[in-house]
PDB file of N, H, CA, C and O in Angstrom:
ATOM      1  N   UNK A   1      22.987  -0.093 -10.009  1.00  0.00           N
ATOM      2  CA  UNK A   1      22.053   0.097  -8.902  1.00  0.00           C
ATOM      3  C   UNK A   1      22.169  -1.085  -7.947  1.00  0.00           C
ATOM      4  O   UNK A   1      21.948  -2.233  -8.331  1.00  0.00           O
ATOM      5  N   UNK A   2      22.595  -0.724  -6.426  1.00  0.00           N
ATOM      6  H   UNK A   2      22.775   0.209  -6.114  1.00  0.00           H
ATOM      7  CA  UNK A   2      22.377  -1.625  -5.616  1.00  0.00           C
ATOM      8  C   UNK A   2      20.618  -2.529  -5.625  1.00  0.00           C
ATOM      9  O   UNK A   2      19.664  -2.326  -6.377  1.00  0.00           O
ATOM     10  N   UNK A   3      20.770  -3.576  -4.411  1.00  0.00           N
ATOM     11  H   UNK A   3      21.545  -3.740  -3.800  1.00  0.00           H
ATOM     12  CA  UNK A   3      19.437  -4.384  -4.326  1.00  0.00           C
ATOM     13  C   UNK A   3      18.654  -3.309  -3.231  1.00  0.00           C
ATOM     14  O   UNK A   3      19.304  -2.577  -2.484  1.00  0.00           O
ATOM     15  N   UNK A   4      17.406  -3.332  -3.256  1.00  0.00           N
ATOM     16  H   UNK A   4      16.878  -3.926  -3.863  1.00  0.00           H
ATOM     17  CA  UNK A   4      16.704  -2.313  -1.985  1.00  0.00           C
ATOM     18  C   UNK A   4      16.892  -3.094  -1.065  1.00  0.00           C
ATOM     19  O   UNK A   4      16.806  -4.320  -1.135  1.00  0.00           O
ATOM     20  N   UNK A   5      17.334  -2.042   0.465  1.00  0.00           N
ATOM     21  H   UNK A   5      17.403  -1.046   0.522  1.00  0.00           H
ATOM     22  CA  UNK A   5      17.633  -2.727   1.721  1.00  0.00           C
ATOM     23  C   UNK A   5      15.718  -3.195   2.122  1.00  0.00           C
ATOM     24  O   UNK A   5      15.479  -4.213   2.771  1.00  0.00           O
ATOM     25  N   UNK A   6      14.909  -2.543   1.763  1.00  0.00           N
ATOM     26  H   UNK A   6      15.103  -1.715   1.237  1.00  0.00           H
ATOM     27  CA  UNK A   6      13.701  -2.988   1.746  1.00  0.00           C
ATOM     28  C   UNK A   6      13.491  -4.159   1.815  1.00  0.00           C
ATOM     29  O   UNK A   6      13.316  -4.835   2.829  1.00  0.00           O
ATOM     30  N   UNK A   7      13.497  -4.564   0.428  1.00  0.00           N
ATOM     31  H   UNK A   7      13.640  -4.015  -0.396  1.00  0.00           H
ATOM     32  CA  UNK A   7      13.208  -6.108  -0.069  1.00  0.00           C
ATOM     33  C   UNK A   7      13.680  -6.923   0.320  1.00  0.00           C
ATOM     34  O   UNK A   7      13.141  -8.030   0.324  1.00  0.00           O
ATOM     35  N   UNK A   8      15.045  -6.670   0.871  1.00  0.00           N
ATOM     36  H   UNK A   8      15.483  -5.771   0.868  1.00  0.00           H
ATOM     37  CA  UNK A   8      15.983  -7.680   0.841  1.00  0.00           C
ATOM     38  C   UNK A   8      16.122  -8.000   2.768  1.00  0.00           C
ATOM     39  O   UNK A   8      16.747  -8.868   3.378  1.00  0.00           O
ATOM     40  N   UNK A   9      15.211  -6.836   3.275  1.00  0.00           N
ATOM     41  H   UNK A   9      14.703  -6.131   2.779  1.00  0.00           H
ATOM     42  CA  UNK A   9      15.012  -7.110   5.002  1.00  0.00           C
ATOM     43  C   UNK A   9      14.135  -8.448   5.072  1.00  0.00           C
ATOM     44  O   UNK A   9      13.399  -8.835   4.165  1.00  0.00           O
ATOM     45  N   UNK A  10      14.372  -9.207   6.522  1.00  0.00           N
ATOM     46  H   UNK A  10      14.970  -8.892   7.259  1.00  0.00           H
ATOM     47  CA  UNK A  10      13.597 -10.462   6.892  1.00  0.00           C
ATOM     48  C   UNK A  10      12.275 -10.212   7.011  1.00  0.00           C
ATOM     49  O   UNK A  10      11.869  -9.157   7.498  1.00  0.00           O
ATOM     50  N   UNK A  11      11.521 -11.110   6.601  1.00  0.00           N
ATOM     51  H   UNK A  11      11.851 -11.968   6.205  1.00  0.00           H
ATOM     52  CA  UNK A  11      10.145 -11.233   6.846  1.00  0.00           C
ATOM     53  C   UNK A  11       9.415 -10.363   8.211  1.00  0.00           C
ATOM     54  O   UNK A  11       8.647  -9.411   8.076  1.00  0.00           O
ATOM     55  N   UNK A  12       9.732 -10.777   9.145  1.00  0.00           N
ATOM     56  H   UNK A  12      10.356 -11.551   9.256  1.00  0.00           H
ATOM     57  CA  UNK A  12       9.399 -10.435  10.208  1.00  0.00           C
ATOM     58  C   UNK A  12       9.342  -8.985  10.179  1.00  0.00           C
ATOM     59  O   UNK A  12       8.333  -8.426  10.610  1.00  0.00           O
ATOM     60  N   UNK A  13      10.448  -8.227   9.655  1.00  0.00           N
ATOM     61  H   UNK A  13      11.267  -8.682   9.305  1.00  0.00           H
ATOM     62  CA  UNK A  13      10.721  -6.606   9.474  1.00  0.00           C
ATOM     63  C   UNK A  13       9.581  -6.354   8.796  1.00  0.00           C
ATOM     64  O   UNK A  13       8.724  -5.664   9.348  1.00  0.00           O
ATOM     65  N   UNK A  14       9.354  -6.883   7.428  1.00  0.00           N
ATOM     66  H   UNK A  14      10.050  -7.443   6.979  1.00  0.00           H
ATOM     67  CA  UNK A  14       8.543  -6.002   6.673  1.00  0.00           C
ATOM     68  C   UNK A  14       6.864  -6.482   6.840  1.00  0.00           C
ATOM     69  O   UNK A  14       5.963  -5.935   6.204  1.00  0.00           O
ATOM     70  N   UNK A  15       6.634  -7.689   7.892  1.00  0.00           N
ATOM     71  H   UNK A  15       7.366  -8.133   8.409  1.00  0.00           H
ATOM     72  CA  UNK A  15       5.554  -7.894   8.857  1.00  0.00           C
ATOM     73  C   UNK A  15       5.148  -6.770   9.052  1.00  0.00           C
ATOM     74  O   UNK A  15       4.305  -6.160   8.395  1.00  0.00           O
ATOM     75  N   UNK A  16       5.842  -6.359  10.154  1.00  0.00           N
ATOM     76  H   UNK A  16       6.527  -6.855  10.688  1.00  0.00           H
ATOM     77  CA  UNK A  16       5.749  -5.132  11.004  1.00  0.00           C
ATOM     78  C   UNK A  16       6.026  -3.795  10.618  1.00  0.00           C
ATOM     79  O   UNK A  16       5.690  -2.942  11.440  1.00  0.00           O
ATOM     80  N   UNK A  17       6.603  -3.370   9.478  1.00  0.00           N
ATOM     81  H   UNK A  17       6.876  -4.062   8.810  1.00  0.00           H
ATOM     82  CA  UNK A  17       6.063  -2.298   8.596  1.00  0.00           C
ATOM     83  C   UNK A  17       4.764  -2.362   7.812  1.00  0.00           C
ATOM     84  O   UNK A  17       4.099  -1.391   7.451  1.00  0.00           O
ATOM     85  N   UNK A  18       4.556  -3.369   7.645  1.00  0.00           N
ATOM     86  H   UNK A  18       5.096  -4.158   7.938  1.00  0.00           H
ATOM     87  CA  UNK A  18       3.173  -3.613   7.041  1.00  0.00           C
ATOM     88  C   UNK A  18       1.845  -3.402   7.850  1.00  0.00           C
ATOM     89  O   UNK A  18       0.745  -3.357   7.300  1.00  0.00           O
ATOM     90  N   UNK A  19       2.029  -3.282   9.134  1.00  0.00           N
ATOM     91  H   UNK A  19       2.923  -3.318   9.581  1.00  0.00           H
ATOM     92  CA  UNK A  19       1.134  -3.676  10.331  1.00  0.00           C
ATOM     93  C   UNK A  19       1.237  -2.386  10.423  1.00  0.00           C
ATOM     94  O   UNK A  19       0.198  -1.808  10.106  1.00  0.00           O
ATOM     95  N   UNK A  20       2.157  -1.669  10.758  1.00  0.00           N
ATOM     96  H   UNK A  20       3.001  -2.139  11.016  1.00  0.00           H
ATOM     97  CA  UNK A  20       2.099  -0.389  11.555  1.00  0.00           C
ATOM     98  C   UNK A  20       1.640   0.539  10.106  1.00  0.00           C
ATOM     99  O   UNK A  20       1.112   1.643  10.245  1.00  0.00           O
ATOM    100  N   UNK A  21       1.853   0.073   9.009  1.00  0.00           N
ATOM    101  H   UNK A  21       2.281  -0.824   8.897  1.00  0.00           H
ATOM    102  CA  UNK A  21       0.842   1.223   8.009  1.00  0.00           C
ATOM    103  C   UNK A  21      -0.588   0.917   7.896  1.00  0.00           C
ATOM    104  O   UNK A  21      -1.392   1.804   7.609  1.00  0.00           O
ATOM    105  N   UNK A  22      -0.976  -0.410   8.130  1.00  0.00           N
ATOM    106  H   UNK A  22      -0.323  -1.130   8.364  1.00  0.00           H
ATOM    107  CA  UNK A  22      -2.511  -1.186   8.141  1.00  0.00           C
ATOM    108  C   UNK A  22      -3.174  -0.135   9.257  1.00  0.00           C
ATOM    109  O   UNK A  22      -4.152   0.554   8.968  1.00  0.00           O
ATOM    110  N   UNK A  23      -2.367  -0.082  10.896  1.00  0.00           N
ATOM    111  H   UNK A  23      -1.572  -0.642  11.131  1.00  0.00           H
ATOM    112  CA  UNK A  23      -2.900   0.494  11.899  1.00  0.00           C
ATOM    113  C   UNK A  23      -3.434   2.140  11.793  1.00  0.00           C
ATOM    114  O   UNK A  23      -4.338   2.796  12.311  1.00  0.00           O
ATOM    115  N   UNK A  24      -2.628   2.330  11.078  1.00  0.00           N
ATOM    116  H   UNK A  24      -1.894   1.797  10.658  1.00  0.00           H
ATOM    117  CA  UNK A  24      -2.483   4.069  10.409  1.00  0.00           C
ATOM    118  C   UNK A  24      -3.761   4.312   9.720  1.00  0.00           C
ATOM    119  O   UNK A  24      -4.574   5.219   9.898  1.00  0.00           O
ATOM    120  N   UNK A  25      -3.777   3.312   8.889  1.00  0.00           N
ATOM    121  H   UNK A  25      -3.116   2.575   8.745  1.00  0.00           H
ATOM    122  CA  UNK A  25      -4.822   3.392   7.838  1.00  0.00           C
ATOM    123  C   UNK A  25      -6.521   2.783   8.624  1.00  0.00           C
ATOM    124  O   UNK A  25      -7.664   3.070   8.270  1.00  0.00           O
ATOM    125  N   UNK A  26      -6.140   2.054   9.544  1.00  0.00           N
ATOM    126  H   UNK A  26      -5.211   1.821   9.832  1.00  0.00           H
ATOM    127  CA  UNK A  26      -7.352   2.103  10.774  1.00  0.00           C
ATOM    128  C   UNK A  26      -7.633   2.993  11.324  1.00  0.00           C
ATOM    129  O   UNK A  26      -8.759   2.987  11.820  1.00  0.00           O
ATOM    130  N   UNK A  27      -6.749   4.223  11.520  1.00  0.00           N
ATOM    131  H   UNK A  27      -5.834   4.228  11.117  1.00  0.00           H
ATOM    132  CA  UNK A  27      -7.105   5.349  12.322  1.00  0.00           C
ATOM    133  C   UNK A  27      -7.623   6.148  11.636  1.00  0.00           C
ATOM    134  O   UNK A  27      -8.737   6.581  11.930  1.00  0.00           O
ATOM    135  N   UNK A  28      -6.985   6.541  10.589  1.00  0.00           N
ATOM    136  H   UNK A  28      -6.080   6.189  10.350  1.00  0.00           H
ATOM    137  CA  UNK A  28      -7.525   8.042   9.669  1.00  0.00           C
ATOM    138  C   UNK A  28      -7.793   7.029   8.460  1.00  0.00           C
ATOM    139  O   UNK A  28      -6.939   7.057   7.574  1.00  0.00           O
ATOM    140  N   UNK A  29      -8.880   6.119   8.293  1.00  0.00           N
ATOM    141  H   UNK A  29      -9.574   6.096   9.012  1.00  0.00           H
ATOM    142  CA  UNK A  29      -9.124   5.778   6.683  1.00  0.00           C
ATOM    143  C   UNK A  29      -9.523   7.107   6.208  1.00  0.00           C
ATOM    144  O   UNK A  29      -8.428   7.291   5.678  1.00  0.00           O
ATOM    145  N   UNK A  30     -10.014   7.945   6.005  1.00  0.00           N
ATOM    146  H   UNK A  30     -10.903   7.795   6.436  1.00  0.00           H
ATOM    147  CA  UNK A  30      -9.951   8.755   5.105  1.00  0.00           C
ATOM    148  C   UNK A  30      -8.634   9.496   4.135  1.00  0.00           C
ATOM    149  O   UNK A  30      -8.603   9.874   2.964  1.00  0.00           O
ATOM    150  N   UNK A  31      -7.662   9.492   5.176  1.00  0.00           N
ATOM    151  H   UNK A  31      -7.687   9.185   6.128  1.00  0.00           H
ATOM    152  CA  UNK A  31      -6.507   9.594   4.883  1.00  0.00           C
ATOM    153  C   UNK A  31      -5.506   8.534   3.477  1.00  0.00           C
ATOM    154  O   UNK A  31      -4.655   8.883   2.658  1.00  0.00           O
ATOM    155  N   UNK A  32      -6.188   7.120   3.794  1.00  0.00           N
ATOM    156  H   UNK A  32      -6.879   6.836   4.459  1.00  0.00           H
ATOM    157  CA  UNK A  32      -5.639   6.287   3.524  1.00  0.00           C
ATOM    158  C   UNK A  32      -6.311   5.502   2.244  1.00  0.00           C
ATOM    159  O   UNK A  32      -7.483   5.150   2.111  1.00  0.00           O
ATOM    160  N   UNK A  33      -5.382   5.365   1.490  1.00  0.00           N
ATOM    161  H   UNK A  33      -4.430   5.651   1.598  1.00  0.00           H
ATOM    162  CA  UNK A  33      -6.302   3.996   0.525  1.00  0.00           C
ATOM    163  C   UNK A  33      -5.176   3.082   0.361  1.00  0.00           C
ATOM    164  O   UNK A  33      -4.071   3.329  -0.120  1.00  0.00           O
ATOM    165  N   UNK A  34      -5.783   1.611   1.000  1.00  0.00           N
ATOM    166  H   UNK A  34      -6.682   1.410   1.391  1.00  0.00           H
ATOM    167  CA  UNK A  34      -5.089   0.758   1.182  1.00  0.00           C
ATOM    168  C   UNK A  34      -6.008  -0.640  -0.253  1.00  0.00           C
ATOM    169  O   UNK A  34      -7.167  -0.927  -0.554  1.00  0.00           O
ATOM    170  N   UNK A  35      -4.899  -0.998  -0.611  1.00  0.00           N
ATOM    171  H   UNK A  35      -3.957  -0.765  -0.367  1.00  0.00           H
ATOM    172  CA  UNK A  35      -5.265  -1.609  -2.280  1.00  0.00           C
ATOM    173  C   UNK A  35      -4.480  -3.482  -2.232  1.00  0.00           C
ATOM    174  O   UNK A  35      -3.310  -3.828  -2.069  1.00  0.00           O
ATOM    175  N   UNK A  36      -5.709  -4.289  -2.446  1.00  0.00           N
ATOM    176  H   UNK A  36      -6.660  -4.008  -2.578  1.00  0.00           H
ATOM    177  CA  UNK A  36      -5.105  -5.682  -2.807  1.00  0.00           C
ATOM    178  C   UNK A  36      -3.964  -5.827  -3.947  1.00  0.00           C
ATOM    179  O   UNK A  36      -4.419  -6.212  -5.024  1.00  0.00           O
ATOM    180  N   UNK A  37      -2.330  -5.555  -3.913  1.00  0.00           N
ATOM    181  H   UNK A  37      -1.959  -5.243  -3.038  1.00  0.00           H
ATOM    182  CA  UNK A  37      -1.821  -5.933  -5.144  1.00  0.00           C
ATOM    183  C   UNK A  37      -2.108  -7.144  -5.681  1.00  0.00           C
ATOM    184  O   UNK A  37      -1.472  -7.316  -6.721  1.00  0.00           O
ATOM    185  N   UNK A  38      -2.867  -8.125  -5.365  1.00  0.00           N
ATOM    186  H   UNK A  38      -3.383  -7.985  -4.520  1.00  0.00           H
ATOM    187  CA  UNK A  38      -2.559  -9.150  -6.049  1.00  0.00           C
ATOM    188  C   UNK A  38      -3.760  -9.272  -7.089  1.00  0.00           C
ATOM    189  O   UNK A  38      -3.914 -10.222  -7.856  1.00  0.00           O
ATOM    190  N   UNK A  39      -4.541  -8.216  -6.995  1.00  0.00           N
ATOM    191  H   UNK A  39      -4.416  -7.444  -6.372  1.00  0.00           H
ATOM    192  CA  UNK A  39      -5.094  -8.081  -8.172  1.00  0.00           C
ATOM    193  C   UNK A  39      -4.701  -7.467  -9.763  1.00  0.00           C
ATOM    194  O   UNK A  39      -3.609  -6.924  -9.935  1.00  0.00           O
ATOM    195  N   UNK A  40      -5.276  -7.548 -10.418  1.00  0.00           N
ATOM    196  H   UNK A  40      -6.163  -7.989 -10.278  1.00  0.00           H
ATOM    197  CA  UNK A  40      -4.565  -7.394 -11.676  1.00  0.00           C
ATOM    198  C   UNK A  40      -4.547  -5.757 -12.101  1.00  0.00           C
ATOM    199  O   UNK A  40      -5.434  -4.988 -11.730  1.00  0.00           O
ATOM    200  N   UNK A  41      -3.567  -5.405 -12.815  1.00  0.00           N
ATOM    201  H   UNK A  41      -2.847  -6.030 -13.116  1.00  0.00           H
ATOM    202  CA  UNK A  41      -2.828  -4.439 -13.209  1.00  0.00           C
ATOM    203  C   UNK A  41      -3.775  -3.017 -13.396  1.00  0.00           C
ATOM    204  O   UNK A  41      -3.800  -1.986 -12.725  1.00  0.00           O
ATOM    205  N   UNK A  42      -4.578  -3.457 -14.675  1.00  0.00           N
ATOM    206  H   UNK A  42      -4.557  -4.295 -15.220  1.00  0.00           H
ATOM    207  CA  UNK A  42      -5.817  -2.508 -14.575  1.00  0.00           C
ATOM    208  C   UNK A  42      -7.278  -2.567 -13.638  1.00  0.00           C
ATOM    209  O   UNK A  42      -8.147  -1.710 -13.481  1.00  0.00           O
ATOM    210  N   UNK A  43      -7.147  -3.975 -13.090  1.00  0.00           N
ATOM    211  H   UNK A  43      -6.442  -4.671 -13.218  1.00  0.00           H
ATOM    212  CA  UNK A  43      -8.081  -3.354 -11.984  1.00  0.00           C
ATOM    213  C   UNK A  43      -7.607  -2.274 -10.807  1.00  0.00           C
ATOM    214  O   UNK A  43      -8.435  -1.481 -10.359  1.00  0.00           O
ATOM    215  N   UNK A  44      -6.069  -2.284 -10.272  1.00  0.00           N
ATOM    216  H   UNK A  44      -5.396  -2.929 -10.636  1.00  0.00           H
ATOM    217  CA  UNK A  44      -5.541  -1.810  -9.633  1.00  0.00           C
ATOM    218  C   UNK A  44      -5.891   0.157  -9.925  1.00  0.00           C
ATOM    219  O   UNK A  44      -6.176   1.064  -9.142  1.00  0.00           O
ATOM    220  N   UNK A  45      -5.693   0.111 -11.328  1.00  0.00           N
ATOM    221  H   UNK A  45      -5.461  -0.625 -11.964  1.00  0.00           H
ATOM    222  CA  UNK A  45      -5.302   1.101 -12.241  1.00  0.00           C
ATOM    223  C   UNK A  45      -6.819   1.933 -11.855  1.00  0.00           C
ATOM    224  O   UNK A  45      -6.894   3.055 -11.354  1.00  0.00           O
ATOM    225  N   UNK A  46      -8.024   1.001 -12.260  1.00  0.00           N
ATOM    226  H   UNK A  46      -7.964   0.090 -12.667  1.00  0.00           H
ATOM    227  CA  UNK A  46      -9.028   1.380 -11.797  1.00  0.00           C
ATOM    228  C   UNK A  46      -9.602   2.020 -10.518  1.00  0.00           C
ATOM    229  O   UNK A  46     -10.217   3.085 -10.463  1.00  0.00           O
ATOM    230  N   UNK A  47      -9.333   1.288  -9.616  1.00  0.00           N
ATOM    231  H   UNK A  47      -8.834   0.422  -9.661  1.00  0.00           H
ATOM    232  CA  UNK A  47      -9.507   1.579  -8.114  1.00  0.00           C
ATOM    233  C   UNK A  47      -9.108   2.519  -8.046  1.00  0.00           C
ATOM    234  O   UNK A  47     -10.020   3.339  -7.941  1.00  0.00           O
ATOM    235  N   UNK A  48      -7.769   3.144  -8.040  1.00  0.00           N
ATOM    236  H   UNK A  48      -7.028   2.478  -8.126  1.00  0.00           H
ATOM    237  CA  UNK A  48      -6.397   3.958  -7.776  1.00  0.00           C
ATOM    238  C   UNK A  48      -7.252   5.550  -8.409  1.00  0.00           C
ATOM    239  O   UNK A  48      -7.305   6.688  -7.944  1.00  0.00           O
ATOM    240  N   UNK A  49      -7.795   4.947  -9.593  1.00  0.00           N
ATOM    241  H   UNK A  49      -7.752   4.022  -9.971  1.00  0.00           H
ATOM    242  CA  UNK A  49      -8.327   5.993 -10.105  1.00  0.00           C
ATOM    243  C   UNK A  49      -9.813   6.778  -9.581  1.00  0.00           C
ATOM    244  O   UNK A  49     -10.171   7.955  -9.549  1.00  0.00           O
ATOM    245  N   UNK A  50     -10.282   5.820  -9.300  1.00  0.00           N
ATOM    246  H   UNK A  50      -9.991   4.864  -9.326  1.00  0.00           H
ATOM    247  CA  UNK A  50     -11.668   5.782  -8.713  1.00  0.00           C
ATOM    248  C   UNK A  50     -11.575   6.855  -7.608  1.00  0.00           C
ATOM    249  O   UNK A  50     -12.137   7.950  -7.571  1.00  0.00           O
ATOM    250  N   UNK A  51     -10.775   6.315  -6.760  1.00  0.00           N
ATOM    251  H   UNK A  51     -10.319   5.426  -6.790  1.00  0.00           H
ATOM    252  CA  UNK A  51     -10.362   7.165  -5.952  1.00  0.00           C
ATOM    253  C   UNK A  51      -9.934   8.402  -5.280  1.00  0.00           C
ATOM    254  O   UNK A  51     -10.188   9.036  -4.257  1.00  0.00           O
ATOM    255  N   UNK A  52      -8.806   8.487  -6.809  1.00  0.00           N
ATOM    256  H   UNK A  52      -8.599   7.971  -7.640  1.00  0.00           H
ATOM    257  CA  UNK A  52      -7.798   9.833  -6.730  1.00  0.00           C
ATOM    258  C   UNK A  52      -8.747  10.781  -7.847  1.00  0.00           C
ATOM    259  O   UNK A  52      -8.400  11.962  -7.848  1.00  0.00           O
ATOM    260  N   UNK A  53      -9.710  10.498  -8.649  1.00  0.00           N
ATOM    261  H   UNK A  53      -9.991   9.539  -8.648  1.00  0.00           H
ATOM    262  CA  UNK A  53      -9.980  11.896  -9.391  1.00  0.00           C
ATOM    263  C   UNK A  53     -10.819  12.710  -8.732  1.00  0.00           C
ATOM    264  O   UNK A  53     -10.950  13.852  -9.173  1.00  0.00           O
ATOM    265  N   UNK A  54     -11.534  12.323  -7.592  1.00  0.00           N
ATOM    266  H   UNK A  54     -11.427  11.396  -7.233  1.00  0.00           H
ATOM    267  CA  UNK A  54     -12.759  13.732  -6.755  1.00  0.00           C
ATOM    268  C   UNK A  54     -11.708  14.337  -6.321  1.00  0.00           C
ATOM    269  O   UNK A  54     -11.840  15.557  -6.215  1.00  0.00           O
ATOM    270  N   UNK A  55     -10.453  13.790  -5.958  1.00  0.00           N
ATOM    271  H   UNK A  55     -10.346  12.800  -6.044  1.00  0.00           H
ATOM    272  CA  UNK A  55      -9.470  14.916  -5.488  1.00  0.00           C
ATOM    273  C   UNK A  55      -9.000  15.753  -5.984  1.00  0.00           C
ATOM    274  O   UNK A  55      -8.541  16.785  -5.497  1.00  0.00           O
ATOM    275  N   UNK A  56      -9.093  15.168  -7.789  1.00  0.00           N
ATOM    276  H   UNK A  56      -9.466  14.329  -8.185  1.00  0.00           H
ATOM    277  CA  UNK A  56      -8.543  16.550  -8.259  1.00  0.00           C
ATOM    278  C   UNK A  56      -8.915  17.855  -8.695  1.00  0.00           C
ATOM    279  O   UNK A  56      -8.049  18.681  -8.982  1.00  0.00           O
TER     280      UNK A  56
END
């Protein structure tokens, strides 16, 4: 398996992919659930969940 051209783009690139999904998620939050990774694994797990089961 190659490296992802993702990861491996300059800062500045993935700035501005980051921005233009933040803006998205300003427009239609309902649409959107935007999540701190730098929290821990099962809190993540939690939220994610919190979230996604009225949908199902």
């Amino acid at each position: 398996a190659g490296s992802d051209p993702f990861e491996s783009a300059p800062q500045e690139f993935q700035s501005k992919v980051r921005q233009g999904y933040l803006a998205q998620a300003a427009e239609v939050p309902e649409r959107w659930l935007v999540l701190d990774g730098s929290q821990p694994q099962s809190e993540l797990s939690r939220e994610i969940w919190t979230k996604v089961q009225p949908l199902l």
